[in-house]
C-alpha positions as CSV (number, residue, x, y, z in Angstrom):
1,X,0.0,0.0,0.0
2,X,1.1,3.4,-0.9
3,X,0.6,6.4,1.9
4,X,0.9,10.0,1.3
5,X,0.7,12.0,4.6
6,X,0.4,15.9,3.8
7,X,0.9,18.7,6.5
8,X,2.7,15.4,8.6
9,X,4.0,17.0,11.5
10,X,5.8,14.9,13.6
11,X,3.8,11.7,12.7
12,X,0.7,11.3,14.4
13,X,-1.4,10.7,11.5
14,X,0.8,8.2,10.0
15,X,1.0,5.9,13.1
16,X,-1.9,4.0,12.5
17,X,-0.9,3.9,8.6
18,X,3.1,3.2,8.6
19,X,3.0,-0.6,9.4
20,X,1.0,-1.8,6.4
21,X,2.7,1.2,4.0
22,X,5.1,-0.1,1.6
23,X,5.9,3.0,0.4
24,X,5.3,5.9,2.2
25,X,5.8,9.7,1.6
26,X,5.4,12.5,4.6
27,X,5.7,15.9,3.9
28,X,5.7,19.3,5.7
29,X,7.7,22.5,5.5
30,X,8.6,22.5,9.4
31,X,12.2,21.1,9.6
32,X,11.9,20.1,13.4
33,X,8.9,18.2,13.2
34,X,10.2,16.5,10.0
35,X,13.4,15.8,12.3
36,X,11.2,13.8,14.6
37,X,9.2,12.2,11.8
38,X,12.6,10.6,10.3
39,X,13.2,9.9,13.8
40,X,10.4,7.5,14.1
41,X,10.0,6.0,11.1
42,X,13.0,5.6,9.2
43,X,11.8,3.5,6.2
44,X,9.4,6.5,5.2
45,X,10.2,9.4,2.7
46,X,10.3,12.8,4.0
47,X,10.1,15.8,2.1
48,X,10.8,19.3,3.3
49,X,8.6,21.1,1.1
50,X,6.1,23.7,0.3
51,X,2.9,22.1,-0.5
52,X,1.3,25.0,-1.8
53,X,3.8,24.7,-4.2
54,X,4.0,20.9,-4.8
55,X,2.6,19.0,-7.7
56,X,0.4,15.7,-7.7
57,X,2.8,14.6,-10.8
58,X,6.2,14.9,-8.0
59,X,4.2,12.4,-5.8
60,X,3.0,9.7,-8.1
61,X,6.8,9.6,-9.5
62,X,8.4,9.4,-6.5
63,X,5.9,6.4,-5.2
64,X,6.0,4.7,-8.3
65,X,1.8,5.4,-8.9
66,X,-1.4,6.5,-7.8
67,X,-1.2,6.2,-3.4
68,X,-4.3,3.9,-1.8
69,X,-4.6,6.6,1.1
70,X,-4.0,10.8,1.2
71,X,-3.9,11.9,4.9
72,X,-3.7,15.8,5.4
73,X,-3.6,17.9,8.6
74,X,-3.6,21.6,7.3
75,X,-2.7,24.1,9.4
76,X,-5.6,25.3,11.6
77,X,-5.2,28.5,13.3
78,X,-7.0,30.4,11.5
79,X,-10.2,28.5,12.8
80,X,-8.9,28.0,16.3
81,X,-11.3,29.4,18.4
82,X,-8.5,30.8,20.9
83,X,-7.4,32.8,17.6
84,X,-9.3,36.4,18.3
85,X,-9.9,36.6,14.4
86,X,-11.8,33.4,13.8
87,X,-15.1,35.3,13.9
88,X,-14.2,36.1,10.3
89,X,-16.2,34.7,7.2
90,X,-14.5,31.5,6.2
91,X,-14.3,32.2,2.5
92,X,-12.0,35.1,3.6
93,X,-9.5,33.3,5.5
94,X,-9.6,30.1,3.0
95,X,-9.9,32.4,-0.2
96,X,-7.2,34.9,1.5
97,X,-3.4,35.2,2.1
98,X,-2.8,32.9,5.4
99,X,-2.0,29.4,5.8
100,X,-5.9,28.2,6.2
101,X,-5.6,28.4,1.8
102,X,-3.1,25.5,2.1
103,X,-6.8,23.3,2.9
104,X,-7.1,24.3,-0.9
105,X,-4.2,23.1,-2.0
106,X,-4.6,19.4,0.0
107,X,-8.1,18.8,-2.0
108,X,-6.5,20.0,-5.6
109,X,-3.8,17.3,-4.7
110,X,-6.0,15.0,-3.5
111,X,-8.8,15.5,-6.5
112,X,-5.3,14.9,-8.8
113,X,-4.3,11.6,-7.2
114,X,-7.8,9.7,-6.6
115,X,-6.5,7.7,-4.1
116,X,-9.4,5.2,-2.4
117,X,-9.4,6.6,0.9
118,X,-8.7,10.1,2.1
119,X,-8.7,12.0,5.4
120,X,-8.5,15.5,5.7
121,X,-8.1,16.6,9.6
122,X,-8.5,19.7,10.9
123,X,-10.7,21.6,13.9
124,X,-14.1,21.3,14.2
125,X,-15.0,25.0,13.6
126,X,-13.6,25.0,10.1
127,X,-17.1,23.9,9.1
128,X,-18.3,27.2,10.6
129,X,-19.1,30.6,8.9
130,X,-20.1,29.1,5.6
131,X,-17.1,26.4,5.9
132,X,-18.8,23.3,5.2
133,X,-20.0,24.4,1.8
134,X,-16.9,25.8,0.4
135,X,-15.6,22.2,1.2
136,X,-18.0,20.8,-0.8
137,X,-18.5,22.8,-3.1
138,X,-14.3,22.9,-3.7
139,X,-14.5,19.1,-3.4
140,X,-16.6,19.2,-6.5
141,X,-14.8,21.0,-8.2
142,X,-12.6,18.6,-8.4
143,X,-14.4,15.9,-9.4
144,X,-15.3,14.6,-5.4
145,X,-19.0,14.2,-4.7
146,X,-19.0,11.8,-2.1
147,X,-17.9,13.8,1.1
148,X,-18.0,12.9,4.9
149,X,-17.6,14.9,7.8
150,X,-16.7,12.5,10.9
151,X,-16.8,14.9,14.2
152,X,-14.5,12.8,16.6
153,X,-14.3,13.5,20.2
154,X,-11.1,11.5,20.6
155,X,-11.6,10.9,24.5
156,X,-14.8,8.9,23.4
157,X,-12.6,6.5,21.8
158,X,-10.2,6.0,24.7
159,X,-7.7,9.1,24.3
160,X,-6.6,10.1,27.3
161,X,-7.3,13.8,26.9
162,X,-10.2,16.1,25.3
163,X,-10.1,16.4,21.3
164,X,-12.8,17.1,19.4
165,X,-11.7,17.2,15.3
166,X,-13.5,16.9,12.2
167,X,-12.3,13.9,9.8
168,X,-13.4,15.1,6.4
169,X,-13.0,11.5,4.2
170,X,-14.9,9.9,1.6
171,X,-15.6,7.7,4.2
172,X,-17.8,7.7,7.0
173,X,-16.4,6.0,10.2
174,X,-17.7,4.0,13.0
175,X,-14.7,4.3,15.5
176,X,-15.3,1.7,18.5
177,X,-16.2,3.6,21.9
178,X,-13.8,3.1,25.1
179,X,-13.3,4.7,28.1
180,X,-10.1,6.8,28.6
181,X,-8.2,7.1,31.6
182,X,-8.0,9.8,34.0
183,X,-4.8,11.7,34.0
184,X,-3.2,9.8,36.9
185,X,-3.5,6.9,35.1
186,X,-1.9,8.2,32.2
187,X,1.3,9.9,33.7
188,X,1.2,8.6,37.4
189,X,3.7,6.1,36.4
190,X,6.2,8.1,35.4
191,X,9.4,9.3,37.2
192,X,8.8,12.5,39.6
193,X,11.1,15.6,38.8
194,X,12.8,18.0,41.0
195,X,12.8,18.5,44.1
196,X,10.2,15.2,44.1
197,X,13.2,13.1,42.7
198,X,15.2,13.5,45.2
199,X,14.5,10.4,47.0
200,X,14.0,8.7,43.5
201,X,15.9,6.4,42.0
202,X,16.6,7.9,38.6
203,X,15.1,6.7,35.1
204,X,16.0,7.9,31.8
205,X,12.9,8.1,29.8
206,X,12.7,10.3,26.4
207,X,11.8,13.7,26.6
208,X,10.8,13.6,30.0
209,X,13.0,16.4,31.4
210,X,11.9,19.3,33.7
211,X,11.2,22.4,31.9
212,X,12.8,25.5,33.5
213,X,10.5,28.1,34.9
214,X,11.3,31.7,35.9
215,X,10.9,32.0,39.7
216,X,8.2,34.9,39.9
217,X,6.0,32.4,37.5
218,X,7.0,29.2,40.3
219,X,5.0,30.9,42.7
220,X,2.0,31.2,41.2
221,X,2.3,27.5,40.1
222,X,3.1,26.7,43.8
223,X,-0.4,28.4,44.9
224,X,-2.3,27.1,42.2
225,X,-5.5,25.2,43.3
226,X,-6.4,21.7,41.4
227,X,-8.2,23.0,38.2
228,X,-7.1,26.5,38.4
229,X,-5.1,28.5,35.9
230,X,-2.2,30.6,36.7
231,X,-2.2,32.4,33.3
232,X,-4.7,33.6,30.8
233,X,-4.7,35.0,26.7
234,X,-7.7,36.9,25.7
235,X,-9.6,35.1,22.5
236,X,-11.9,38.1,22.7
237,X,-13.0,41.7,23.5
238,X,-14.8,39.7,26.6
239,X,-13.2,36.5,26.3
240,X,-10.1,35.0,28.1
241,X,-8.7,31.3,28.2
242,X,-6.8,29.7,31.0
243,X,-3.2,28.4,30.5
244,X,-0.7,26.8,32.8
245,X,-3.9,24.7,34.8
246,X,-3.3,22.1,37.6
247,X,-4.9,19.0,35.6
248,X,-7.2,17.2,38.4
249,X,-5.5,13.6,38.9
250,X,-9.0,11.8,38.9
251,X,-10.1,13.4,35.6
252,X,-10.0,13.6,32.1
253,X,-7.2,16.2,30.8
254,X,-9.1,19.1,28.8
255,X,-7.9,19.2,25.4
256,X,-3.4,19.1,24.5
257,X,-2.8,21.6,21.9
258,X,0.4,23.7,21.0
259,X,0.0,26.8,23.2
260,X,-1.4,24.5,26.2
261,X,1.1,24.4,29.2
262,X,-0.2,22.3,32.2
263,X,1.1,21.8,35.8
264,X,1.4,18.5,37.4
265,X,-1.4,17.3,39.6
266,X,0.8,16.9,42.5
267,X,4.2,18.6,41.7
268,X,4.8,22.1,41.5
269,X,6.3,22.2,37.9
270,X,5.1,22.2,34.5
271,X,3.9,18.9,32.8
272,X,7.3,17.8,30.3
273,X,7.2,16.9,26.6
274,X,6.6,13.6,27.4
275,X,3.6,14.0,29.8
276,X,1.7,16.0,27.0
277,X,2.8,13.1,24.8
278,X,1.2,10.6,27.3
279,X,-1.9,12.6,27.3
280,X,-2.0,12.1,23.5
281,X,-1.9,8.5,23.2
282,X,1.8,8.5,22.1
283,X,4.5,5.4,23.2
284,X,7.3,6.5,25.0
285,X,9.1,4.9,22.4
286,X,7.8,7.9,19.8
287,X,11.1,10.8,20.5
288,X,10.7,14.1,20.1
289,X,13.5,16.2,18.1
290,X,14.1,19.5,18.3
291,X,14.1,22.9,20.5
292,X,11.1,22.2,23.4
293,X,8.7,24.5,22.4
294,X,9.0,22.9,19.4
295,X,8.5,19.4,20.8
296,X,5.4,20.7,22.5
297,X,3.8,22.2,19.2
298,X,4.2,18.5,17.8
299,X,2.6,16.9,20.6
300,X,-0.2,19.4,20.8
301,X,-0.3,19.9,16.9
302,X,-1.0,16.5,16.0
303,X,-3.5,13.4,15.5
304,X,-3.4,11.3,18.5
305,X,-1.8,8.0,17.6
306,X,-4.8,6.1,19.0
307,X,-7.2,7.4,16.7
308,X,-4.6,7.4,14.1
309,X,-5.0,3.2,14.6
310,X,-8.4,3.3,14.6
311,X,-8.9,5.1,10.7
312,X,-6.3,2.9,10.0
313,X,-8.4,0.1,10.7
314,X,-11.7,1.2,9.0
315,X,-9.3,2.3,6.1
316,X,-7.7,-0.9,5.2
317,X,-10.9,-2.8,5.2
318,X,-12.4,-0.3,2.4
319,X,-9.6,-0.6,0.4
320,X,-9.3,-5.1,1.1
C-alpha cells in the first residue's frame, strides 16, 4: 500500500498507517517536526517542502503510482477558536493570504491523485461561517462528490485527553467507543522531577525532562489550586482562556494543543514533553527532536496516535 501523509507534523497521523505502507511519503515545510518524523519511522520518505507549491505529478513519481490513502492535517489556526480573528467569514481566511488556503491546495492534490481513501483533519469550527460548503462545493470542483464529515471526540474513543476534530473522508467511520483514563493513570507512572526526585531512583525516559521556569512564575504555580489556571490569553474583546492549569489527577485532561502548558497534579512544575505526549496517546518509544517548544507544538499539533489506529483500521478494510 502506498501512503501519502500531507501537512505530517511529527507523525501522528501516519502511526496507524506506517505498518502496512510499503511506500510511504510525509511531507511538511517545518524542519523540526520532520526531524522527529525521520526519527520515528525511518523507512518513510520525508520531504521538506512547500505544499502550496507541490505538484500531484512529484508524488505519483516518486511512489511509483497513484497512493491507496491521502492523509492531510492543514494548518488550523486560523479557525482556532482561541485565535481572536476566527469570527471572520470563512471564504475570507480560505480564499485569502494565510495558511488556512493550504486546505485548498490538499483537495487540488487530492482531487489529482484519486486515491481510495482520504482524510483531511483539521478543527471542528472549520465547518463554521459558511465552511462546510466551500468544502464541498471545492471538493466538486474537483471531481469529489461523495464527502463525509466524521466529528471525533477523541476521548470517546479512549484518548486520554479532550479532542474534538472533524475527519473530512470519503468515508464515514464508526470508531469503536472506550473509556479513557484519567490523568493519573496516564502519567502517574512516570518518574517524579525535581525536588520530588530526590529520593527517587533515577530513570532515563525520552523527553521527560523538567522544563525551566522563571521563579516569579513558580510561585504562582506553587499556589495554584487543582483545576485552576495561573495564566490567561484573551480570544476576545470579553473573552479569556486559561493556560498553565493544575490537571485534576482523577479526571480527564481538557484538550493538548500547542499553546497548552499544564502543571502537574501533585508537583509544583510544568507537565514535560513527554507527559503532553502521554496525554496524547503516544509510546514512549515515539522521541521528540528539536528545541522544546518545538516538541510541544508537535505533541499538541498532532492526530493522537490512537485514533490514528483506529482510521487505519476502518481504512484498510475499504480498500481489502
Amino acid at each position: 500500500m502506498k501512503v501519502v501523509d500531507l501537512f505530517c507534523g511529527a507523525g501522528g497521523f501516519s502511526h496507524g498507517f506506517i505498518k502496512d505502507s510499503d511506500r510511504h511519503l510525509a511531507v511538511d515545510i517545518d524542519q523540526h517536526a520532520l526531524a522527529t518524523y525521520a526519527r520515528n519511522y525511518p523507512t518513510a520518505t520525508v520531504w521538506n517542502r512547500d505544499i502550496g507549491r507541490l505538484h500531484s505529478s512529484e508524488i505519483q513519481e516518486s511512489l511509483g503510482g497513484r497512493p491507496e490513502v491521502v492523509l492531510a492535517s492543514p494548518p488550523c489556526e486560523e479557525f482556532s477558536k482561541s485565535n481572536p480573528e476566527s469570527y471572520r467569514p470563512a471564504a475570507d481566511r480560505i480564499y485569502g493570504t494565510g495558511t488556512a488556503r493550504l486546505l485548498l491546495d490538499a483537495i487540488r492534490i487530492i482531487g489529482d491523485l484519486e486515491p481510495q481513501v482520504f482524510i483531511i483533519e483539521n478543527v471542528a469550527a472549520i465547518l463554521r461561517s459558511g465552511g462546510h460548503d466551500i468544502i464541498v462545493r471545492e471538493f466538486i470542483r474537483v471531481g469529489i462528490k461523495n464527502i463525509h464529515f466524521n466529528l471525533v471526540r477523541a476521548h470517546q474513543h479512549g484518548n486520554p485527553s479532550k479532542r474534538l476534530r472533524v475527519f473530512i473522508s470519503n468515508m464515514k467511520f464508526k470508531l469503536p467507543r472506550r473509556n479513557p483514563p484519567t490523568v493519573h493513570t496516564a502519567i502517574g507512572d512516570l518518574p517524579p522531577l525535581g525536588l520530588d526526585a530526590i529520593l527517587s531512583r533515577p530513570v532515563a525516559i525520552p523527553n521527560h525532562n523538567l522544563v525551566p521556569v522563571m521563579e516569579s512564575r513558580m510561585k504562582k504555580v506553587r499556589r495554584a489550586r487543582s483545576g485552576q489556571g495561573v495564566r490567561h490569553f484573551r480570544i476576545s474583546k470579553s473573552k479569556t482562556q486559561a493556560n498553565w492549569v493544575r490537571l485534576r489527577p482523577d479526571q480527564l485532561a481538557t484538550s493538548i494543543n500547542g499553546l497548552s502548558r499544564y502543571i502537574h497534579p501533585t508537583e509544583d512544575r510544568l507537565l514535560t514533553v513527554r507527559e503532553h505526549a502521554r496525554l496524547m496517546s503516544y509510546p514512549d518509544s515515539f522521541v521528540f527532536t528539536g528545541p522544546v517548544e518545538s516538541q510541544y507544538n508537535q505533541v499538541g499539533e498532532s492526530v493522537p496516535p490512537l485514533i490514528s489506529h483506529l482510521l487505519a483500521q476502518e481504512a484498510l478494510e475499504h480498500i481489502e
